[in-house]
C-alpha positions in Angstrom: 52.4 267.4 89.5 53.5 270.2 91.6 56.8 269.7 93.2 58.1 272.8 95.7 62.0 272.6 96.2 62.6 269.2 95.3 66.2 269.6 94.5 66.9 271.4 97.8 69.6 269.7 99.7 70.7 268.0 96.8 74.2 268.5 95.4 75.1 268.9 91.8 74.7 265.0 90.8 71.8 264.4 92.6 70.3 267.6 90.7 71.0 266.1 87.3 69.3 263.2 88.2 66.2 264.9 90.0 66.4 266.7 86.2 66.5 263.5 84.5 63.4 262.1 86.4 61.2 265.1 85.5 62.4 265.3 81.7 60.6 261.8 82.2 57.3 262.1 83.7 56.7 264.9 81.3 58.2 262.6 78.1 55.1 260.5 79.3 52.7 263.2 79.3 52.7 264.9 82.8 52.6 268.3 83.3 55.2 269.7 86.3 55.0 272.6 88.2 58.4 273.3 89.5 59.0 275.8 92.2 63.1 275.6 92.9 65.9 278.4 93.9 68.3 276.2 91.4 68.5 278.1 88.4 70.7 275.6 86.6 67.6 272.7 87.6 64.9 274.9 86.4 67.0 276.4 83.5 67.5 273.4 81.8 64.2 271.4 81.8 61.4 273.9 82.1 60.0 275.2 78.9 58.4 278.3 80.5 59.6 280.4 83.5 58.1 282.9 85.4 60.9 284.8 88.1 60.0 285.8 91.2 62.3 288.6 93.4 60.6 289.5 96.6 57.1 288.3 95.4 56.9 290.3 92.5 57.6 288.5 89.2 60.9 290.2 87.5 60.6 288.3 83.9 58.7 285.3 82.1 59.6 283.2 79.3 62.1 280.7 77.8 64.9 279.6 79.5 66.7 281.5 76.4 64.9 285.0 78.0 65.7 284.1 81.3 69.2 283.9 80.7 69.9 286.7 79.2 67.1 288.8 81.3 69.2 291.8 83.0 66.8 292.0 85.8 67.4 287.9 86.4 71.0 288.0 86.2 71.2 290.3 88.8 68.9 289.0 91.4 70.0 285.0 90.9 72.6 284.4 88.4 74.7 287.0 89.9 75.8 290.3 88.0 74.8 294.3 87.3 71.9 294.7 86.1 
């Protein structure tokens, strides 16, 4: 399933339960391919990540990487890189 901003518009609640929904369709099997601008979404129930900044991908990996990825804290999470 590819899914392109599905949590846009939503506010935090509605998030958690768009999360909740995906953690389930992949529990039964499905793979996702999430494209979202909501880092806490995407942090939390995507296994792999790939971050894009202007096109050009700034870091891949675990949501463990991502988080503490200098380049990703400064273009999304907020911060000096």
């Amino acid at each position: 399933m590819m899914l392109d901003e599905p949590a846009a518009g939503l506010d935090t609640s509605e998030g958690e339960v768009l999360g909740r929904k995906l953690l389930g369709i992949t529990d039964d099997g499905t793979a996702v391919f999430l494209i979202d601008h909501d880092m806490g979404l995407v942090l939390n129930i995507c296994d792999y990540i790939y971050v894009l900044d202007f096109g050009c991908v700034i870091a891949e990996g675990s949501p463990a990487e991502i988080r503490s990825n200098s380049h990703v804290i400064a273009a999304y999470l907020g911060g000096d890189e």
